[in-house]
N, C-alpha and C positions, 0 to 999 in steps of 0.2 A: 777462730782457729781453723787452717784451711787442713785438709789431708796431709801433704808435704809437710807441715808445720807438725802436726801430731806422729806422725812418721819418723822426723829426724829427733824429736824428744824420744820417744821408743826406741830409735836403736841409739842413741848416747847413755839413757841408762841400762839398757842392758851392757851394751861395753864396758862399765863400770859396773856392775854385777860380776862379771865375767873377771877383770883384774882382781877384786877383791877376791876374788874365792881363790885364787892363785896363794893368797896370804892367808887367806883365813875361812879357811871351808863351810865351817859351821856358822859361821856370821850372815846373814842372813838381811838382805833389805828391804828393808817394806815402805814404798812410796804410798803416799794417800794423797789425795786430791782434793784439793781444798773445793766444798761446795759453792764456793764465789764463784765469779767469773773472772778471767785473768784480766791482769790490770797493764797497764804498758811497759811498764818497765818488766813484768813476766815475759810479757811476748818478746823485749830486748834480749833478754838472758836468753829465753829459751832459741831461740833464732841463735844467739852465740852459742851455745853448747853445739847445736844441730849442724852448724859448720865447723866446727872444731874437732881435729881431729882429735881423739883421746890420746890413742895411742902414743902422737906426739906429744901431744902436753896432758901430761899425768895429772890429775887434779887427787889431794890431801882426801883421807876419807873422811875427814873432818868438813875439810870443807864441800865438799860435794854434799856432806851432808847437810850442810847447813845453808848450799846452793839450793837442793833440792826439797828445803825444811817448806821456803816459802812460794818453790816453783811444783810443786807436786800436783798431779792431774787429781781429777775426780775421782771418788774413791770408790772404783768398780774394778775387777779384776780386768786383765790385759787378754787374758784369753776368752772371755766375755765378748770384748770389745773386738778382739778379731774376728769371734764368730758372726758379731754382728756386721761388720766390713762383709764377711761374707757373704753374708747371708742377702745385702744390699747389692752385691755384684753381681747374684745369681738373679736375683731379680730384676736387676737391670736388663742383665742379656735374655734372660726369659723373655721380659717386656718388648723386645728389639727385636729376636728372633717371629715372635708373635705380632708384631707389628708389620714386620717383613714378609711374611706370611700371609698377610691380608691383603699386604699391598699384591703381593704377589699374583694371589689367587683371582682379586678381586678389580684390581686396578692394572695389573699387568694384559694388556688388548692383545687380538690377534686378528686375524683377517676373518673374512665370514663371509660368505653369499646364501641368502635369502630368498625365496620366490613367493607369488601370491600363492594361494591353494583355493580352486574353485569347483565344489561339490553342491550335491543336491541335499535339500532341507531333508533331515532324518538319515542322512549317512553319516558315520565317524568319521573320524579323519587322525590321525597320528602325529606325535611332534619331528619323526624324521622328514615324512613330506614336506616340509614344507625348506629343507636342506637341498642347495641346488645339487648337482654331482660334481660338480667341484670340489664345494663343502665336504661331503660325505668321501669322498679321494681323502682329503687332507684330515681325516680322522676327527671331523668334529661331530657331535652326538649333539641332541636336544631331547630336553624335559618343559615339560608344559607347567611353568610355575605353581599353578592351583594343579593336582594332582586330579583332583573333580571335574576338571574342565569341559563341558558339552557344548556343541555348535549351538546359536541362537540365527534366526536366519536374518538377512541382509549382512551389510559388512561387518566384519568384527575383528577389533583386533586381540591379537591373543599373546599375552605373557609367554616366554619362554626362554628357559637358560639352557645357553652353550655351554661346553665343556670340551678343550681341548687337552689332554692329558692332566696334570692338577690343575691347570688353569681353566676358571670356568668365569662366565660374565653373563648379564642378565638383558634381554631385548626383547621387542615384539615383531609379531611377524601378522602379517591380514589374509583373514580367512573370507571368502566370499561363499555365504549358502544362498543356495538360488533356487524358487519357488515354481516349480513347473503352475501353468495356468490348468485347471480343471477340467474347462468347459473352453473350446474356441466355434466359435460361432461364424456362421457364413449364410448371407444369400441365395437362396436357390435358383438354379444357371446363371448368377450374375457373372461376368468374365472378371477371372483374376488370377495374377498370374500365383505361381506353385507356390506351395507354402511355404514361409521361410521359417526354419525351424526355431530360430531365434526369438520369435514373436512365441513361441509357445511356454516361456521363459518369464514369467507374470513380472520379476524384477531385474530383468536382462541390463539394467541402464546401470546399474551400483557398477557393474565391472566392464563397462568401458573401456577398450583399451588395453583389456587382459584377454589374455591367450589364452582358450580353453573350444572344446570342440561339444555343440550340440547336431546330433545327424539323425536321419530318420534311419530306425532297423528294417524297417518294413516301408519302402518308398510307396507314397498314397498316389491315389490318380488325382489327375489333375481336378482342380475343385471346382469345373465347371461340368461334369462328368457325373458326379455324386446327383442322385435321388434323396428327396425330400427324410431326413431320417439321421440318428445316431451310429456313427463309427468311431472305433481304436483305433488309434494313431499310437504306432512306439515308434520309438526314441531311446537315444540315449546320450546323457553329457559325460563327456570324459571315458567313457565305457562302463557307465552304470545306467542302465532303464529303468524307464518311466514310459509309461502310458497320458494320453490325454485324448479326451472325448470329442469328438467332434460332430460338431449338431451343422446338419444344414438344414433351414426353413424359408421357410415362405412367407415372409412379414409383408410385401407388400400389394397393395390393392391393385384391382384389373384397374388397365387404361381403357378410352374407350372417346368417339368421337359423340356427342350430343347433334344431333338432327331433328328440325322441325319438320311437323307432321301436319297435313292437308287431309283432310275428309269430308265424304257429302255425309251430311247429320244422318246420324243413329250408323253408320256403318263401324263394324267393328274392327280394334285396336289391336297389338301386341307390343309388351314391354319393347322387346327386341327392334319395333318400328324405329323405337326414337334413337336409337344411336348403331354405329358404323363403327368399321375399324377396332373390335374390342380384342386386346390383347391382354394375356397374362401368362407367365410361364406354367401356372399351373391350369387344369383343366377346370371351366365356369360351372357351378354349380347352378346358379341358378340367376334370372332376370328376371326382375319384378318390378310392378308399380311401390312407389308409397305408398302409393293412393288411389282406387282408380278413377282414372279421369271418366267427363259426364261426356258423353258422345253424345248425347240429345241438347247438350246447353248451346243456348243461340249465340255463342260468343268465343272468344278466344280465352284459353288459358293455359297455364305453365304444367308440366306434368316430370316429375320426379323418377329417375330411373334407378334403381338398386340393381347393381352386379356386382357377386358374390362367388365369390373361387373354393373349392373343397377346403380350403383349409380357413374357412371363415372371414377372408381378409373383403373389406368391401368397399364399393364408392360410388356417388350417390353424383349422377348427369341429372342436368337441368335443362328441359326440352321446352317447344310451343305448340299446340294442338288450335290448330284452324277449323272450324267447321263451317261448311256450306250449305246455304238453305236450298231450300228449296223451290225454284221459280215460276210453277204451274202445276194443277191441282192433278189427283189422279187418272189414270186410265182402268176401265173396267170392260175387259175383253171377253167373248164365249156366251155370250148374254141370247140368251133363246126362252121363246113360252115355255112354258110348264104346265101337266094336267093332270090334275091327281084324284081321286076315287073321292066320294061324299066321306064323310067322316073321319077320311085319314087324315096324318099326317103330311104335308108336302114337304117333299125332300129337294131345298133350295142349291144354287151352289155349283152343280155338278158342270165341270169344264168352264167354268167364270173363272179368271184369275185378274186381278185387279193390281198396276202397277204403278209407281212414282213417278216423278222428271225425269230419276236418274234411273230409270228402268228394272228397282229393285222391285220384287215382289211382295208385295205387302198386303194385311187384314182389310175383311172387307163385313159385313154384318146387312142382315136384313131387314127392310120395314117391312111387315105384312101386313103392319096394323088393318088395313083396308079388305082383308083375306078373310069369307067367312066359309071354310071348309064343310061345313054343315047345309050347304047350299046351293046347289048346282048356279054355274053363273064363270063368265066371265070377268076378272078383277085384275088389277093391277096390286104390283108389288115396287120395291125398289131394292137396290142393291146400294151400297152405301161405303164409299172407300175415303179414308182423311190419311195424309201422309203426314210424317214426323215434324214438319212444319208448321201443321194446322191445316193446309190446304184442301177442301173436302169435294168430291166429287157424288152426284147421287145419279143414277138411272133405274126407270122405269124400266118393269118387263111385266108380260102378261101371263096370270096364274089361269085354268082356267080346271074349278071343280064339275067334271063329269060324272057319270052313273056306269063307262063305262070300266071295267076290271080288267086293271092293267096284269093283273096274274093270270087272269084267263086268257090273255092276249097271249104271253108270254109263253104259257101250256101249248098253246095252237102253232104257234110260231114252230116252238121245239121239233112239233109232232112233223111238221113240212122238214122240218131241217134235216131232223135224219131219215126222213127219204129219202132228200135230193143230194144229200152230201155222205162223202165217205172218208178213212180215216188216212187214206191213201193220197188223198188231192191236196195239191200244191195250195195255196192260197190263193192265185191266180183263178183255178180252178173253181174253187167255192166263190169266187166274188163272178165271175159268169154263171155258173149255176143258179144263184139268188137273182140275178138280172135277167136271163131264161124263163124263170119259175113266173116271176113276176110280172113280166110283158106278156105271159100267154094266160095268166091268171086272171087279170083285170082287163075292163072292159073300158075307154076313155069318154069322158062324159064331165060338159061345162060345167060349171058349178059358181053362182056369185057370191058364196060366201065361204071367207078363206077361215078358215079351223087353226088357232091358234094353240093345241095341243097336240100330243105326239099318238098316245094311245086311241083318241075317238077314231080320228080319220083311218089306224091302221083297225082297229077294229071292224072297222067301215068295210075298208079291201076285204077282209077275209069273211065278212056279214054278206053284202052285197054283189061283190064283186066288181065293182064299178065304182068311178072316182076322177077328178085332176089329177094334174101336178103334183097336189098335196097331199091327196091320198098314195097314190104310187111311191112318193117318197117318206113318207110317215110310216110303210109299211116295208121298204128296204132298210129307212134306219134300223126300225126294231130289228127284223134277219139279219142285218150287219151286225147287229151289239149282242146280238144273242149267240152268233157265230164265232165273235170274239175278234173282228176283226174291225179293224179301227177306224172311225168312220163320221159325218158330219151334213148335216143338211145344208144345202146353199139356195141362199134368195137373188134371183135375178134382182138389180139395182135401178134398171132406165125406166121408162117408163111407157115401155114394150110391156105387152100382156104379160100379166102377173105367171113366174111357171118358177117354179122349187125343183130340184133336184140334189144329190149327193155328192160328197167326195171320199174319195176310198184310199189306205194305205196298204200296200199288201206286204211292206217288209218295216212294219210295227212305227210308223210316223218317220220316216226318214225320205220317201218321198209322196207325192197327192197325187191322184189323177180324178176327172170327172167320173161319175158314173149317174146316166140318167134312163130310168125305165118308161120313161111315159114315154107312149108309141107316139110314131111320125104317122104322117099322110100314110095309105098304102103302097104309092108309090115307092115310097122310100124305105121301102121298112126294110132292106138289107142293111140298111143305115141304123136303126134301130138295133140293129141284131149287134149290130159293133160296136154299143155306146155304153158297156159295161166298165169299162177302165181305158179311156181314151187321153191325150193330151191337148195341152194349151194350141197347138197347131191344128190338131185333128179341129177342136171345138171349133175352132173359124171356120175350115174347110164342112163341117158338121152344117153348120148355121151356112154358108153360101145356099147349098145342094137344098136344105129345108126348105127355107125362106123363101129362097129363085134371086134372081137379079134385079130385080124392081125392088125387093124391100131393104129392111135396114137391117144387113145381116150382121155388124158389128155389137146390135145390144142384145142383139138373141141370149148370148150367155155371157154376157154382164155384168158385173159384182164388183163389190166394196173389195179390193186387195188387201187392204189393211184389214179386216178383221176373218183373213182367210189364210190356211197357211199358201206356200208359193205351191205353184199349178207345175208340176214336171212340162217342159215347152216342146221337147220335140218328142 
């Protein structure tokens, strides 16, 4: 039974309520409803009453009632049943109205414009930002779905509902937090160009593409400019700051070229030999072996070079070390007798210097073995020089132990000295004076046996007064050496009579001249008088005038060059 159907059965029997009480007030009808369900021929009848009109056709109360006996609805009051109609309408439109409401609120679109939002890790951020000015023109607002919401850093997108006057609808919008870098790091003077703020942005790559501003607040110098060391750098994205550290250091090692190295053996090395061209921006601390190479090893080997810059950074050249032998045995120069008092000591040595091939000055040691100082006598010594190669040279000189007291010499000496000299005189002066002293002191006289020490023969001069060659200059030495004036015996070489004489410096060995006191002939003794400090010229012209022209005036003053120093010539 549809609505319509129960509808026009309700108002047929009220119509018929309504006639009857026109006749009989107090009569009263009571339909009841049968608990069945209606059966077809009900629904026929009641279909006919529902279109019929009462009015016009009057139906017997008999019979309506006997219509009604078997067509009677359910047996629930009628005002019941309208309430319930009602009750079902209101809720209908309730449910429709509320339906339409959701659609409304919920499913009802409107326009929207959205932008990314790009801040720094640890700033808020709000759900209007992220509303273009479009958006926020046209009166739309945003809430951030989760009320709780905090940035998490790289991209994120984030929940958030519009609300355009009741209409509201639910979207996301992308938030970009972006991690400033800590620490940026640089080369020390490496060239590079200015820094670009972006790089200081540890995850600058999430937002690609998005529009956002990072600038420096404080423009840095350029980074080839910075010293070894930690600076601030601010900044700012968006116009919020941040700082970030900026270290420049010195990570890398000196350059540097490795060079091989040539030496004559045992001569000495430095790190810095083996390599050229070393570079580093930072200043070298230091150069050093590994290792240190053998400069006495007879061979070739590799030598290791360590440079090392102040800030520790290092690098390690690989060089070659040649060494050179040595191709002939030593030389041992200065070599003169020696005569020293019974029971002393003799002091070996004195002006010997003993050299290599390569003209280095090197050790030399004594044999004496054959020396017995408790024994007046004549004896032989040797002087003994071996170079770094092994090469050994040995020479003989003559020791010779006398009786006579070379300190007593030395008191006698003094005693002349500061007579004839004063504190006033040039050195020129005092070395004339001593050659004066001496030519008018001694008396010249043959002699065939030549004295191979210093002190007999001058003891001799200042005992006897009479003497050679040898005495005359045995006893100039000593006044030279006592004088302090620097000075040397010389042996004629040829083999021209045996005659000794001196050489003198008077401005401390920088240049020699002769000086010989043993008199000439009579004749010639103004020649004599002038032979106190003469040169390599004068001596020739010296030796014509002695000699004469018949003899052989070129070996008169004579001598070994090499073991002399050079003769001043003119």
């Amino acid at each position: 039974m549809n609505f319509l159907q129960f509808f026009a059965l309700g108002k047929s029997q009220m119509k018929l309520i309504s006639k009857r009480g026109k006749r009989d007030t107090t009569q009263k009808i009571e339909i009841s409803y049968p608990e069945t369900q209606w059966s077809e021929e009900q629904m026929r009848a009641l279909q006919m009453a529902a279109e019929s009109n009462v009015a016009d056709h009057p139906v017997s109360e008999d019979a309506a009632s006997q219509s009604f006996e078997h067509l009677a609805p359910p047996k629930k009051s009628f005002i019941k049943i309208s309430l319930l109609i009602l009750l079902i309408l209101v809720f209908v439109a309730a449910a429709g109205f509320g339906g339409w409401y959701y659609w409304w609120t919920n499913h009802a679109t409107f326009e929207y414009d959205l932008k990314p939002v790009v801040i720094l890790y640890g700033q808020g951020v709000t759900p209007d930002e992220f509303l273009t000015d479009k958006a926020i023109a046209e009166g739309i607002t945003a809430e951030f779905q989760n009320p709780d919401f905090a940035p998490v850093q790289g991209r994120v997108t984030v929940p958030l509902v519009l609300e355009l006057g009741w209409r509201s609808l639910e979207t996301t919008a992308t938030l970009y937090v972006m991690i400033p870098v800590i620490e940026f790091s640089h080369e020390f003077r490496e060239d590079a160009p200015e820094i670009d703020p972006f790089l200081l942005i540890s995850n600058a790559e999430i937002a690609r593409g998005i529009l956002y501003d990072v600038v420096f607040t404080d423009p840095p110098l350029p980074l080839a400019d910075y010293l070894v060391g930690e600076y601030t750098l601010h900044l700012a994205l968006n116009d919020t700051p941040f700082v970030v550290t900026l270290i420049i250091e010195d990570t890398q090692p000196p350059a540097a070229t490795a060079v091989p190295v040539v030496i004559n053996i045992g001569e000495s090395v430095e790190p810095g030999d083996f390599v050229t061209d070393v570079e580093d921006p930072s200043p070298i601390a230091s150069i050093v072996f590994s290792e240190e190479p053998d400069t006495l090893a007879q061979r070739e080997q590799l030598v290791e070079v360590i440079i090392t810059d102040i800030f520790g950074n290092s690098a390690i050249f690989t060089s070659s070390l040649t060494i050179v032998l040595n191709d002939a045995p030593p030389i041992i120069a200065g070599i003169a007798p020696i005569e020293s008092m019974v029971g002393k000591d003799v002091t070996y040595g004195v002006g010997v210097t003993a050299f290599d091939s390569f003209l280095r000055e090197i050790e030399f040691y004594v044999d004496d073995s054959g020396v017995d100082i408790d024994e007046e006598g004549l004896y032989e010594a040797f002087y003994i020089a071996e170079d770094l190669t092994g090469n050994v040279t040995s020479e003989p000189f003559a020791v010779r132990i006398i009786g006579a007291d070379p300190g007593e010499v030395n008191r006698q000496v003094d005693n002349v000295l500061g007579q004839i000299l004063t504190n006033n005189m040039t050195t020129v002066d005092k070395i004339r004076a001593i050659h004066t002293y001496i030519r008018g002191l001694l008396t010249f006289e043959e002699s065939d046996v030549v004295p191979v020490s210093l002190y007999e023969p001058a003891f001799q001069a200042l005992d006897t007064k009479r003497g050679d060659s040898h005495v005359y200059s045995a006893l100039a030495e000593v006044m030279l050496t006592r004088a302090e004036i620097p000075n040397m015996r010389i042996y004629r070489s040829s083999e021209f009579t045996a005659h000794v004489w001196n050489l003198v410096s008077p401005d401390d060995s920088e240049s020699w001249y002769h000086f010989d006191a043993t008199p000439t002939p009579i004749q010639y003794r103004e020649i004599t008088a002038a032979m106190y400090m003469f040169t390599a010229a004068q001596a020739k012209d010296f030796a014509v005038r002695v000699v004469g022209r018949g003899g052989n005036t070129t070996m008169y003053f004579a001598f070994d060059t090499e073991l002399y120093p050079e003769i001043v010539a003119e």
